[in-house]
C-alpha positions as CSV (number, residue, x, y, z in Angstrom):
1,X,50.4,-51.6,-11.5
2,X,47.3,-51.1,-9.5
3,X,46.5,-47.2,-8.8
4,X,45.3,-45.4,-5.7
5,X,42.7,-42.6,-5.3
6,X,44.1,-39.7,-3.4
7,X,43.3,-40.0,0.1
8,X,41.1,-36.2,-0.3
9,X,39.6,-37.4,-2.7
10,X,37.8,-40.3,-0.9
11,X,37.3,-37.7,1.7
12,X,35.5,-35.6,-0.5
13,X,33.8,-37.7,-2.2
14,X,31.9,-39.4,0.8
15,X,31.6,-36.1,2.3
16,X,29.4,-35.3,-0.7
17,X,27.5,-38.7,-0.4
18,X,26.6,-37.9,3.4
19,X,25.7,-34.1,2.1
20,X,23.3,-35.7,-0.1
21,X,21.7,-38.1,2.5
22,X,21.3,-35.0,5.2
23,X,19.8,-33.1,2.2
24,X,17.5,-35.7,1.4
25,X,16.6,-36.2,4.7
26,X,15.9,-32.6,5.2
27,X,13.7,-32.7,1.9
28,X,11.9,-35.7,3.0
29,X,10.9,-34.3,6.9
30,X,9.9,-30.5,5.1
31,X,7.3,-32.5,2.6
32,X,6.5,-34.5,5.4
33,X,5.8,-32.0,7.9
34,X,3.9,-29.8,5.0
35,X,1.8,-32.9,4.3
36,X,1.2,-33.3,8.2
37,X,0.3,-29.6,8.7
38,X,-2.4,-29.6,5.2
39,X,-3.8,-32.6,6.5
40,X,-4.5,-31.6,10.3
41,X,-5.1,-27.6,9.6
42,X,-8.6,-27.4,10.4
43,X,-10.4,-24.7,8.1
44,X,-11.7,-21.6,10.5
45,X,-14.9,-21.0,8.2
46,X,-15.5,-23.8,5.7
47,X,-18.2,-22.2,4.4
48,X,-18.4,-18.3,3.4
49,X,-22.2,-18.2,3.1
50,X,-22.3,-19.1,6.8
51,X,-19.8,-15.8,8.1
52,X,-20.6,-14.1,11.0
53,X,-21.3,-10.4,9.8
54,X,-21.9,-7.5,11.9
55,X,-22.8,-4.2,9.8
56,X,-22.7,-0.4,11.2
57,X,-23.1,2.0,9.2
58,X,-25.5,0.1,6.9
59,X,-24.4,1.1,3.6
60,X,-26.6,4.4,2.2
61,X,-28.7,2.8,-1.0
62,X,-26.6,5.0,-3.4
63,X,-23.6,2.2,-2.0
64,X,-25.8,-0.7,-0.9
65,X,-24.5,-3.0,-4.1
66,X,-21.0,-1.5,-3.5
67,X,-21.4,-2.8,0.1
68,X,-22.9,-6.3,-0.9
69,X,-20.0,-7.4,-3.1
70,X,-17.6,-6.6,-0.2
71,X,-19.2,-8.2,1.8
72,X,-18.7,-11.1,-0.5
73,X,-15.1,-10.4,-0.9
74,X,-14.7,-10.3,2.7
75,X,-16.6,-13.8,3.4
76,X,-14.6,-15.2,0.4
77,X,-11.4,-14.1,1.8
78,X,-11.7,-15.3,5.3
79,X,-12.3,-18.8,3.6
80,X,-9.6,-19.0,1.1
81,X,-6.9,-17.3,3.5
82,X,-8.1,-19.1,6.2
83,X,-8.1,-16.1,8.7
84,X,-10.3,-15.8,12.1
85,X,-11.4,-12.1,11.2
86,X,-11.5,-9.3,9.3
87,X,-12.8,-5.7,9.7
88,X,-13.5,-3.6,6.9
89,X,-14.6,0.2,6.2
90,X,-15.1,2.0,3.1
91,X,-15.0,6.7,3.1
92,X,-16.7,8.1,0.4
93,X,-17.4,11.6,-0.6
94,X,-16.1,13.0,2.9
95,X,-18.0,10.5,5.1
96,X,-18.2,6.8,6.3
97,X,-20.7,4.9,4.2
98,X,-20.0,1.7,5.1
99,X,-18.4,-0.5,7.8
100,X,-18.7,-4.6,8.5
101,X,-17.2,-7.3,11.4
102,X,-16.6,-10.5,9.7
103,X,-15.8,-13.8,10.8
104,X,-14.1,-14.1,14.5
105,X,-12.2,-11.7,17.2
106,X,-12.2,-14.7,19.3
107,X,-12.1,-18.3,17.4
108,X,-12.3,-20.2,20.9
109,X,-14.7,-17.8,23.0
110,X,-16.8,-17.7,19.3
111,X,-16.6,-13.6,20.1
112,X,-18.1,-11.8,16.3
113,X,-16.0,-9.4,14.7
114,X,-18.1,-5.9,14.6
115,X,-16.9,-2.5,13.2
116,X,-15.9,-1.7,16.6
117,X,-13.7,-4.3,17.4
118,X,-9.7,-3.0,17.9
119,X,-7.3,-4.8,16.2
120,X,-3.8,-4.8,16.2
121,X,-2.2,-2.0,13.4
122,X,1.0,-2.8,13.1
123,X,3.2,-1.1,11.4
124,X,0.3,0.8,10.3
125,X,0.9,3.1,13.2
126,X,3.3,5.3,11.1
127,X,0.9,7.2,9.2
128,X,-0.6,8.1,12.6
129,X,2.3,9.0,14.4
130,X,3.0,11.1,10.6
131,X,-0.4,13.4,11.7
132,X,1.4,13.7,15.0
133,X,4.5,15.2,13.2
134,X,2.4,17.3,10.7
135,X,0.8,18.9,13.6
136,X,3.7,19.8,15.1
137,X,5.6,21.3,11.8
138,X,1.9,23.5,11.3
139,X,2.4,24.9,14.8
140,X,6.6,25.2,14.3
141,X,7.4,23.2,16.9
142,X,9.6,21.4,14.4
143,X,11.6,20.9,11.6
144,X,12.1,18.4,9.0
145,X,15.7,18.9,8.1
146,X,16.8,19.7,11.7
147,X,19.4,16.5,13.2
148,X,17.3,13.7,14.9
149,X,19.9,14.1,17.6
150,X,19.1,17.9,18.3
151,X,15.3,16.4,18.5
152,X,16.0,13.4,20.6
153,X,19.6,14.0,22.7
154,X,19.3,10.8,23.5
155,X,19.7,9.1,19.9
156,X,23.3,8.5,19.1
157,X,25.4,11.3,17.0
158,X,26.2,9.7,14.3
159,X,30.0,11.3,11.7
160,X,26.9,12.3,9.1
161,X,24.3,14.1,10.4
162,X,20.9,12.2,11.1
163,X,18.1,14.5,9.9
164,X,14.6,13.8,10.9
165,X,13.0,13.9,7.0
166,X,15.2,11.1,6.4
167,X,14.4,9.3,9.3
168,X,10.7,9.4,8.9
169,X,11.2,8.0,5.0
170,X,14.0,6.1,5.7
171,X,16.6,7.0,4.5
172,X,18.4,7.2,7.6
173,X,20.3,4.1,7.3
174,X,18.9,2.6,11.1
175,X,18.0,-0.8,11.3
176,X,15.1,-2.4,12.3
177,X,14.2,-5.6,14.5
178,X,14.4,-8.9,13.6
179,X,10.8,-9.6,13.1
180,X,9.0,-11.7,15.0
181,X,12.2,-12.1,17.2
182,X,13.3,-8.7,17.8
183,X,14.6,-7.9,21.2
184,X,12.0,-5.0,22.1
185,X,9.4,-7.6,22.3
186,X,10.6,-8.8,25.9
187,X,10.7,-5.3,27.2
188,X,8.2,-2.7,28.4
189,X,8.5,0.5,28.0
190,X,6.5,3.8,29.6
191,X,7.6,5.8,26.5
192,X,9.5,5.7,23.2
193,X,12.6,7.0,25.3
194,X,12.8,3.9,26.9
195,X,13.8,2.0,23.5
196,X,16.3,4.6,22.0
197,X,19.4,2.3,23.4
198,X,18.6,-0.6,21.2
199,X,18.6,2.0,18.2
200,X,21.5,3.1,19.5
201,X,23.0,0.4,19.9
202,X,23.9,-0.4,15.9
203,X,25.4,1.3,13.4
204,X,24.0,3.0,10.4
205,X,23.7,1.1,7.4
206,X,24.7,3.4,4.8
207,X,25.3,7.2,4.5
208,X,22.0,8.9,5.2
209,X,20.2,10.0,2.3
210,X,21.8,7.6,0.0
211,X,19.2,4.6,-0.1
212,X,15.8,3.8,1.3
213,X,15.2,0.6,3.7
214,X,12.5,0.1,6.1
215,X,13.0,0.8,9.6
216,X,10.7,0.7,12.7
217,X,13.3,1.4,14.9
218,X,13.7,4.7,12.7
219,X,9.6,5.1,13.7
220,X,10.2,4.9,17.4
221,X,12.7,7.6,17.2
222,X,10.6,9.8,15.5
223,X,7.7,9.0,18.3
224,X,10.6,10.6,20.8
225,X,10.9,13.9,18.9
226,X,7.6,13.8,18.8
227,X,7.2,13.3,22.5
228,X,10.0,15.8,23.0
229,X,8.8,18.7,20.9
230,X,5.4,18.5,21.8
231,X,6.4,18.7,25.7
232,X,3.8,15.5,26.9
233,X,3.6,11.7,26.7
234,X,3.4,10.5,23.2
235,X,0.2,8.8,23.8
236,X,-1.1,11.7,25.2
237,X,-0.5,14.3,22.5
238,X,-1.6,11.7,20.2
239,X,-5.1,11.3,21.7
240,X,-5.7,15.6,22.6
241,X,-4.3,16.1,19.2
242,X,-5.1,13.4,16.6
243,X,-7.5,10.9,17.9
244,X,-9.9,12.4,19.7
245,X,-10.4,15.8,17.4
246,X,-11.2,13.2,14.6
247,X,-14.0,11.0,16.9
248,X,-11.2,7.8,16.9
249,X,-12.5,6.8,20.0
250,X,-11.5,3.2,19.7
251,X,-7.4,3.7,18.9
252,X,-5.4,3.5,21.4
253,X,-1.9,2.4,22.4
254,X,-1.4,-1.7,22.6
255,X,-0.3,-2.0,26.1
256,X,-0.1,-5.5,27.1
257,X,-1.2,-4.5,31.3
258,X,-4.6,-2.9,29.9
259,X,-7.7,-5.0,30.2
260,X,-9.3,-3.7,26.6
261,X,-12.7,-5.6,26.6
262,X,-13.2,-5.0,22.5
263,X,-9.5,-5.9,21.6
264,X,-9.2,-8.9,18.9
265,X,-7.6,-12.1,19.8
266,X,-4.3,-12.2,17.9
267,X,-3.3,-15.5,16.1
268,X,-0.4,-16.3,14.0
269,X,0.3,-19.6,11.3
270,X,1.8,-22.3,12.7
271,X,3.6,-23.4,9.3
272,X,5.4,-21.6,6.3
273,X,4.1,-18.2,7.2
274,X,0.6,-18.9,5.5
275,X,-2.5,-19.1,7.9
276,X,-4.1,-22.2,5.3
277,X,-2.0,-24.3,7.2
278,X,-3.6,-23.2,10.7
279,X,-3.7,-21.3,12.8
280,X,-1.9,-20.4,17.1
281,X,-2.9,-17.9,19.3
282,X,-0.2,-15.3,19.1
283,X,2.2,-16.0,21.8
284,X,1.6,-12.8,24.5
285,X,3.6,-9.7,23.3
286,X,4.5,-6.3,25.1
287,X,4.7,-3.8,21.8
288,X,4.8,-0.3,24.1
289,X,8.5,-0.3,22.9
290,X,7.6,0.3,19.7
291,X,5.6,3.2,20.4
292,X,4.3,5.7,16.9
293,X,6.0,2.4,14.9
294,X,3.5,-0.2,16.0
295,X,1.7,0.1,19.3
296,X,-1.8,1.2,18.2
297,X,-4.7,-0.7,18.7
298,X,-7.8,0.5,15.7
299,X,-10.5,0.0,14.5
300,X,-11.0,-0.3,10.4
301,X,-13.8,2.7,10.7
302,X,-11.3,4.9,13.4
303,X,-8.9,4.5,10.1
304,X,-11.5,5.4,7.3
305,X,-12.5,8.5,9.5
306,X,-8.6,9.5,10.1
307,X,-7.9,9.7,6.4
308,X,-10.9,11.2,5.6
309,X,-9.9,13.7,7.9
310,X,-6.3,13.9,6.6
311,X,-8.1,14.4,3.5
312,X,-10.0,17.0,4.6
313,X,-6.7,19.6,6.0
314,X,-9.2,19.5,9.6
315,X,-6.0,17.9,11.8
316,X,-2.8,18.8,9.7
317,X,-3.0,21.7,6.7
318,X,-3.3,20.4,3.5
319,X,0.2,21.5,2.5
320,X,1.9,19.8,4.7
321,X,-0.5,16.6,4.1
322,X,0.6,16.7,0.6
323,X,4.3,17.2,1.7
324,X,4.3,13.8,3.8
325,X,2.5,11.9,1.0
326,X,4.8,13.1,-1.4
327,X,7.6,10.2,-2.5
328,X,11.3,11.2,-1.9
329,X,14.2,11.2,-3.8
330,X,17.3,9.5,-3.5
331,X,20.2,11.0,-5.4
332,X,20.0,9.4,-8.3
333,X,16.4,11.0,-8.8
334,X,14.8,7.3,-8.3
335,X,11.8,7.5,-6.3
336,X,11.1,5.7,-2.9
337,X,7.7,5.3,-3.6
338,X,7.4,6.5,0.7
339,X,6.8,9.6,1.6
340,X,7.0,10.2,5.4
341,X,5.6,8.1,7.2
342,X,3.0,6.8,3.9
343,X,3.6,4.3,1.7
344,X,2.9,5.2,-2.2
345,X,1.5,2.6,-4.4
346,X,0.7,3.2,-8.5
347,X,-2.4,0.7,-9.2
348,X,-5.4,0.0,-12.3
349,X,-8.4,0.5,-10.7
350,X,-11.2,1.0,-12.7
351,X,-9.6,0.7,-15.5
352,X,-7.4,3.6,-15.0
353,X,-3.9,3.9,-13.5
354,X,-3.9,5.9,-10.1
355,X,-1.6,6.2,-6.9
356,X,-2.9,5.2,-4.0
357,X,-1.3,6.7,-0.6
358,X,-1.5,4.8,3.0
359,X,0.2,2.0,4.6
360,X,0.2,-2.0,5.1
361,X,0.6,-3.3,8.8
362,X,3.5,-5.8,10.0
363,X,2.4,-7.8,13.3
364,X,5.2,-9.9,13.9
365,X,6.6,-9.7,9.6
366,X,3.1,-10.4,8.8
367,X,0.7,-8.4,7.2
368,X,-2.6,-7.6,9.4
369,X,-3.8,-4.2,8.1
370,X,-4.1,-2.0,5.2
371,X,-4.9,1.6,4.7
372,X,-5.7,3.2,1.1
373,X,-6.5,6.5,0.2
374,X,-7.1,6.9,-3.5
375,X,-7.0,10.8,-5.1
376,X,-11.0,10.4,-5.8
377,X,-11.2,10.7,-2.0
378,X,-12.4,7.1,-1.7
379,X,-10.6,5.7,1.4
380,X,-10.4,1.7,2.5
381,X,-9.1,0.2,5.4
382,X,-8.9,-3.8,6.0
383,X,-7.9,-5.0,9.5
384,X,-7.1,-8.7,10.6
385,X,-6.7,-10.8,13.5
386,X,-3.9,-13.3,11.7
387,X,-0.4,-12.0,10.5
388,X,0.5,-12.7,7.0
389,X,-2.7,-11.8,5.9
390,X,-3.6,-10.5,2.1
391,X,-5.3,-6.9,3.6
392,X,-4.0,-5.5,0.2
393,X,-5.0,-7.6,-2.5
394,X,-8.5,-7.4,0.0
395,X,-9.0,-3.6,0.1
396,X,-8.0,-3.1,-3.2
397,X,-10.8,-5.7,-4.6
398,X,-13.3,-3.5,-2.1
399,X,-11.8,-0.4,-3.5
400,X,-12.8,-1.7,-6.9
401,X,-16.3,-2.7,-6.0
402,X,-17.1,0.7,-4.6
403,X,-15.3,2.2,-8.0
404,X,-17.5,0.0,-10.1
405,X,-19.9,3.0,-12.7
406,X,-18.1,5.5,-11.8
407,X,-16.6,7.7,-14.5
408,X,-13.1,7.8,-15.0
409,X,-10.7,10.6,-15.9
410,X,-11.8,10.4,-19.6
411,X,-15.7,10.6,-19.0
412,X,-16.6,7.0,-19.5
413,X,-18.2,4.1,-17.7
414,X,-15.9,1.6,-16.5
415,X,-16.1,-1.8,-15.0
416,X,-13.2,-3.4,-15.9
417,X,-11.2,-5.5,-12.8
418,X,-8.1,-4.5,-10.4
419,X,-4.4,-5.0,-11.3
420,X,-2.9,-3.2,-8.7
421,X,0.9,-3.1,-9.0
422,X,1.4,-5.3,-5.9
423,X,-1.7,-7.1,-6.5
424,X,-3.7,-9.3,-8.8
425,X,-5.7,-11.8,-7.4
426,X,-7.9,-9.8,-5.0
427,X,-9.2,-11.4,-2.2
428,X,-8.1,-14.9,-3.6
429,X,-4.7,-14.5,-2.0
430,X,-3.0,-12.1,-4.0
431,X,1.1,-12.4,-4.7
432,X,2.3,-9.1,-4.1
433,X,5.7,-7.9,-6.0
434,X,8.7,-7.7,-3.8
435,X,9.5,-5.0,-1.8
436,X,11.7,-3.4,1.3
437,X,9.2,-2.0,2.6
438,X,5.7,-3.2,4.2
């Protein structure tokens, strides 16, 4: 007697042949298109030895072999990486001792990268916006632990209280944006106010206090307390209070209606989020919604001369500098590895474990800046025109080359390489270990 399949099961089993064809197909048009995009990507600088390099300061001769293997670094990396520019400044010993342009600010105008050209920051804007705040707690015109709605009546109450110390390392539980398609992109905004409704606008993730996850949305709350409790603009107290008192006379808020003749054209990969594949001009974006998150415009030496200064307790008291580089707690003890508004990284450098304190830049999800203190007082900052940029695994190779003969903590020489916790290849592209935060 001749038996018949179920009719589901002929169902199912063509629906898994045609799954299988659409899954090929997909497979076949993604190693197509990445085979397409290597073989058309046309290499920015080919050769490293033929970099356009701007210096100022010249590196002192105590520094000048310090300063020439950066340099190399920094030529090497805009090869491998494949990135337009990059702007790098090294603080040592309470002072800028060396700054270099590399490479392009403008790939079609063929514009040089110098140490004054303003790049794009990023997310790297927190740890400015976190001087702000520090300011205002050394002159008690606020308070860590007071509710972020008290601060900001326009930010939603929330059935736990909000308080602004867990907003800054957040803890808070507030969302962020969805990258390089978040809503506050198509808006403009006069002031960090403006943006509060698309905070508001979603619901906490999780009890405050009870688990750390990156927000910039957090960040452009905190830019309205600061606005509110200082009783001006944001970008105004910023400049009488931060930038200008330090000499950062080329950081300035991102607005897209400015005409800023040393601002660096922005760019952005055009496959797989890796800028060896080519490179677009960054589609025109309005980030004044973002505010203390990521509207600043900097220079790499503006940065290097703000930490220094941070450093130094000559903007915000030491105390409280140590109190918003210090990692928080969640309840289990666990540290973030953030303190409030700076990002806390344990790295080998010189052969000797240390913890670095500052903060990578997002442009877009991408990585375009990096700012590293390190407890000897050496301070590096890396800048980029491209998004998903290595500005970490750069800095920290230029962190060691300006460590190199130094004496570590036990009193010998040391000349032994970089294995930074979230880097290990240097400039060559480094893979970084997978965090929340950027």
């Amino acid at each position: 007697m001749e038996s018949f399949e179920p009719v589901w099961k002929r169902r199912v089993e063509k629906l898994m042949v045609v799954a299988a064809a659409g899954a090929g197909a997909v497979l076949l048009f993604v190693l197509a298109l990445w085979t397409y995009m290597s073989a058309t990507a046309t290499p920015v600088h080919p050769d490293p030895d033929a970099v356009p390099s701007v210096a100022s300061p010249e590196a002192p001769p105590e520094w000048a072999e310090a300063a020439g293997e950066s340099g190399a670094i920094a030529r090497t990396a805009l090869t491998s990486q494949n990135l337009p520019g990059l702007s790098v400044a090294v603080g040592a010993g309470g002072r800028l001792v060396w700054a270099g342009g590399f490479g392009w600010a403008d790939v079609e105008a063929r514009v040089p990268v110098t140490p004054g050209t303003q790049f794009r920051i990023g997310t790297a804007s927190t740890v400015l916006t976190s001087a702000g705040v520090g300011w205002l707690l050394d002159h008690d015109r606020l308070r860590l632990d007071a509710p972020i709605d008290a601060l900001v009546p326009a930010f939603p109450r929330q059935t736990s209280p909000v308080t602004l110390r867990q907003v800054m390392a957040h803890l808070a539980g507030i969302g962020s944006d969805g990258g390089d398609e978040g809503p506050l992109l198509a808006r403009h905004c006069t002031g960090p106010a403006d943006a509060l409704p698309a905070v508001a606008e979603r619901p906490l993730l999780f009890d405050p206090g009870t688990a750390y996850r990156f927000s910039n949305y957090g960040w452009i709350a905190v830019s309205a307390a600061v606005e509110t409790a200082a009783g001006e603009p944001f970008d105004r107290f910023m400049r009488n209070v931060v930038f200008e008192p330090i000499g950062m006379d080329g950081t300035r808020p991102d607005r897209a209606t400015d005409d800023i003749a040393d601002r660096a054209a922005s760019y952005f990969p055009r496959f797989a989020a890796d800028p060896r594949y080519g490179l677009d001009p960054m589609r025109p974006i309005d980030l004044s919604c973002y505010a203390g998150a990521g509207a600043f415009l900097s220079t790499a030496p503006d940065l290097v001369r703000f930490a220094l200064a941070m450093n130094a307790g000559t903007v915000v008291r030491p105390g409280t500098v140590a109190e918003l580089r210090t990692s928080q707690r969640l309840p289990s003890g666990e540290e973030t590895g953030y303190g409030l508004g700076w990002d806390l990284e344990d790295v080998t450098l010189g052969g000797a474990p240390t913890r670095l304190a500052g903060h990578d830049g997002d442009v877009l999800g991408g990585p375009v800046a990096s700012l590293m203190t390190f407890p000897d007082g050496l301070v590096v900052a890396v800048l980029s025109n491209a998004s998903y940029a290595d500005t970490f695994g750069i800095g920290l190779a230029i962190a060691q080359a300006f460590t190199k003969g130094t004496v570590n903590t036990e009193g010998t020489e040391d000349t032994e390489g970089t294995e930074g916790t979230k880097s290990t290849e240097g400039a060559e592209g480094t893979e970084r270990a997978s965090v929340a935060r950027p």
